[in-house]
PLY file of the C-alpha trace (Angstrom):
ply
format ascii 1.0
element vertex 177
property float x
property float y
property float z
element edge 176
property int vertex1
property int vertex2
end_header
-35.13 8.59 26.73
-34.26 5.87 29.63
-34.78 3.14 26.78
-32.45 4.18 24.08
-30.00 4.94 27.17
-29.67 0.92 27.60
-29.90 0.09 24.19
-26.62 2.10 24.13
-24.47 0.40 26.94
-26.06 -3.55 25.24
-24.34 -2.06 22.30
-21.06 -0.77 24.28
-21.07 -4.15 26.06
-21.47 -5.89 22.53
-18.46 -3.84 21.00
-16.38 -4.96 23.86
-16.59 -8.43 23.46
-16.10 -7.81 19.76
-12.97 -6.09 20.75
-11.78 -8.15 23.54
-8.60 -10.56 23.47
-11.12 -13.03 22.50
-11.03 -11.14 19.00
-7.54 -10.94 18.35
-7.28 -14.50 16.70
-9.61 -13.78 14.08
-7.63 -10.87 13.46
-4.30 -13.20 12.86
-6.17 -15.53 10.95
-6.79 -12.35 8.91
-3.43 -11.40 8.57
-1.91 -14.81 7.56
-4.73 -15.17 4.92
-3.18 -11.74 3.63
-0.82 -12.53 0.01
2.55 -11.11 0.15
5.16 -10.20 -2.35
8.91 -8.87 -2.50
10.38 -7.21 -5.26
13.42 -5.07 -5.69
15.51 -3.35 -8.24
19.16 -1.66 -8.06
19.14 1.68 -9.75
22.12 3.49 -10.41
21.42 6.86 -9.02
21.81 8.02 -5.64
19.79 6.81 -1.99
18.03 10.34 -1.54
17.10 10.69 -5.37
15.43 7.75 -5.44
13.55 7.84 -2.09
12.36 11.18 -3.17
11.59 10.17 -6.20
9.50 7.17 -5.39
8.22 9.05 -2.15
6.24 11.64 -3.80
2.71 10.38 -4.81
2.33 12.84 -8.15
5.09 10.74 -9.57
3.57 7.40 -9.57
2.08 7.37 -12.72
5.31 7.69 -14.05
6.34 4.26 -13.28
3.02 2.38 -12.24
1.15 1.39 -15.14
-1.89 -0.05 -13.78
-2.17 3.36 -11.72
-5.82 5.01 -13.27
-5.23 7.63 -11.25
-4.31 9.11 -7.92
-5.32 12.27 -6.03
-3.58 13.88 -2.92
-6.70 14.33 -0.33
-4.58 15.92 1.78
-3.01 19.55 2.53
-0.07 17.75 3.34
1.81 16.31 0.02
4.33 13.84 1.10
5.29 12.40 4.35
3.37 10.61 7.54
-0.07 11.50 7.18
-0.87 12.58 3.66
-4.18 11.01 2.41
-4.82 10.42 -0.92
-7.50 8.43 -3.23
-5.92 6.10 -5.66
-7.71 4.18 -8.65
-6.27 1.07 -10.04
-6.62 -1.02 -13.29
-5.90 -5.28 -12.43
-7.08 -7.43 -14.84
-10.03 -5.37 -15.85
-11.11 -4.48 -12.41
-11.33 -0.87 -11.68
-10.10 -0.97 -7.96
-10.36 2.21 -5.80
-8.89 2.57 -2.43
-8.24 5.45 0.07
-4.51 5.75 1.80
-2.54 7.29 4.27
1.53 7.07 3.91
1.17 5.84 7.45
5.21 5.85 7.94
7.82 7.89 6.66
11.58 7.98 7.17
13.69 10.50 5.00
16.13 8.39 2.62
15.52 4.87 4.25
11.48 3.53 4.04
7.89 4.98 3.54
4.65 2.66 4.24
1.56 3.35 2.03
-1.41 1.72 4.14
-4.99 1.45 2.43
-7.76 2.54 4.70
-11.10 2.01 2.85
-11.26 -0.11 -0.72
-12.23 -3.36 -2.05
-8.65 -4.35 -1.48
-7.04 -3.60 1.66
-3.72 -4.06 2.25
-0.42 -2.09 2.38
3.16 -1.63 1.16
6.81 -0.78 2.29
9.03 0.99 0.05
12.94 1.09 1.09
15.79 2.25 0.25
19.56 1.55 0.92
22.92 2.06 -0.73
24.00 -0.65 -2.97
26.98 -0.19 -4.73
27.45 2.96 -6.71
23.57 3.21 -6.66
20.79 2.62 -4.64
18.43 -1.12 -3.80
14.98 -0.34 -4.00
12.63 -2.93 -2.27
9.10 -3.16 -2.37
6.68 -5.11 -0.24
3.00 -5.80 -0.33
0.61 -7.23 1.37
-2.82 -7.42 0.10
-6.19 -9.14 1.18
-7.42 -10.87 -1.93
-9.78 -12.72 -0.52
-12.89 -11.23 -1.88
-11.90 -12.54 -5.85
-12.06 -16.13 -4.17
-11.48 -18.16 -6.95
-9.30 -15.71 -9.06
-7.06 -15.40 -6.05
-4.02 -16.56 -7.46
-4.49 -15.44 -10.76
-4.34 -11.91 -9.33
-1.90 -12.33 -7.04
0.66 -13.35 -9.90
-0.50 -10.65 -12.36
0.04 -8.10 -9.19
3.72 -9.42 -8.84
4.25 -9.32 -12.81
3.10 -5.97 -12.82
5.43 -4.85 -9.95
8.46 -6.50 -10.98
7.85 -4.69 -14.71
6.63 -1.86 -12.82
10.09 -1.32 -11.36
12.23 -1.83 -14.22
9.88 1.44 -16.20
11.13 3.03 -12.96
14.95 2.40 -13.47
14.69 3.17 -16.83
12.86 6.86 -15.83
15.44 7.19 -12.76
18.67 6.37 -14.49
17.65 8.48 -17.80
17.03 11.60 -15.72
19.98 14.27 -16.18
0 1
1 2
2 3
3 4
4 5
5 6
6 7
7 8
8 9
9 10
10 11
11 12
12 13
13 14
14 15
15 16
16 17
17 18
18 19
19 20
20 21
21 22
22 23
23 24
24 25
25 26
26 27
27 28
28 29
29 30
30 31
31 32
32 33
33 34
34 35
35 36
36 37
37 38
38 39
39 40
40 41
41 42
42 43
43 44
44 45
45 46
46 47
47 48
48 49
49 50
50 51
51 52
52 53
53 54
54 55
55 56
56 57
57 58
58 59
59 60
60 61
61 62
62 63
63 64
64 65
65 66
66 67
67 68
68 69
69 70
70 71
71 72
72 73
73 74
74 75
75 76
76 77
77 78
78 79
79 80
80 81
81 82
82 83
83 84
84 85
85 86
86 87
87 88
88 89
89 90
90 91
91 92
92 93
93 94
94 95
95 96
96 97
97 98
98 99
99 100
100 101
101 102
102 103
103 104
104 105
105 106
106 107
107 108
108 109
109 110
110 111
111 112
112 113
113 114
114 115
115 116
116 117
117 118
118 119
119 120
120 121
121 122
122 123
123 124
124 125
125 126
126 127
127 128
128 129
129 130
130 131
131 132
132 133
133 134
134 135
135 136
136 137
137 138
138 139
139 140
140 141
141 142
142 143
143 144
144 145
145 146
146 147
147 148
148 149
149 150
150 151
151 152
152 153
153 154
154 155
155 156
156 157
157 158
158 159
159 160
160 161
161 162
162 163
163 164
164 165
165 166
166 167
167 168
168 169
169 170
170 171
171 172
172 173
173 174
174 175
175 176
């Protein structure tokens, strides 16, 4: 009993260090090796359409076309703290991921943060009044780091899709009745 006893606290010793101060450069080194992308559309239709709209997972593939599919893992449907598992289609790859909308503000911004995948990574949706309609803006952040060499290649395909991705979803919002 005694011996697994200190095997424990060498481990909880181990894990501090891990997770001391000393750690917290690797963990920025992380997150500047992490690509990022902008897009944004103006759709004519009002700020709390769109927001809902766009807010509400079962819509997505609507508008998302490399979206295989995506299930709501959670009792909760929308807002902070629904879960849901989401299967992608990028250049071949079938890419599955688990999220959690980790923020969500009514009519202004949502975050959608993965939480176990091959990709990990998150993204900001927000809205605000532009005109007669409403400025969508989307931003990612993704760690592509594990298709090395195909890096780039991915990372423009991702922001091709996104930027066509949004136009499908001005043409859906500003045909709706």
């Amino acid at each position: 009993g005694g011996g697994g006893g200190g095997g424990d606290n060498r481990d909880g010793f181990y894990l501090k260090k891990i997770f001391s101060g000393k750690a917290s450069p690797a963990r920025e080194g992380d997150a500047l090796s992490m690509t990022k992308f902008e897009e944004h559309v103006v759709i004519c239709r009002p700020v709390d359409k769109v927001f809902a709209y766009v807010a509400d997972l079962k819509n997505s593939h609507k508008w998302q076309t490399s979206l295989e599919s995506l299930n709501i893992t959670s009792e909760k449907q929308t807002g902070a703290g629904a879960t849901y598992h989401i299967v992608n289609r990028i250049m071949g790859y079938r890419i599955e991921a688990n999220g959690i909308v980790s923020e969500y503000e009514a009519d202004r911004c949502c975050i959608y943060k993965v939480v176990s995948g091959l990709i990990m990574g998150q993204s900001r949706m927000s809205v605000e009044p532009f005109g007669e309609g409403t400025k969508l803006t989307i931003e990612a952040e993704a760690d592509l780091n594990t298709f090395r060499l195909m890096k780039s290649l991915i990372a423009s395909k991702a922001r091709k899709q996104l930027s066509m991705d949004l136009k499908t979803l001005k043409k859906v919002l500003e045909n709706e009745s």
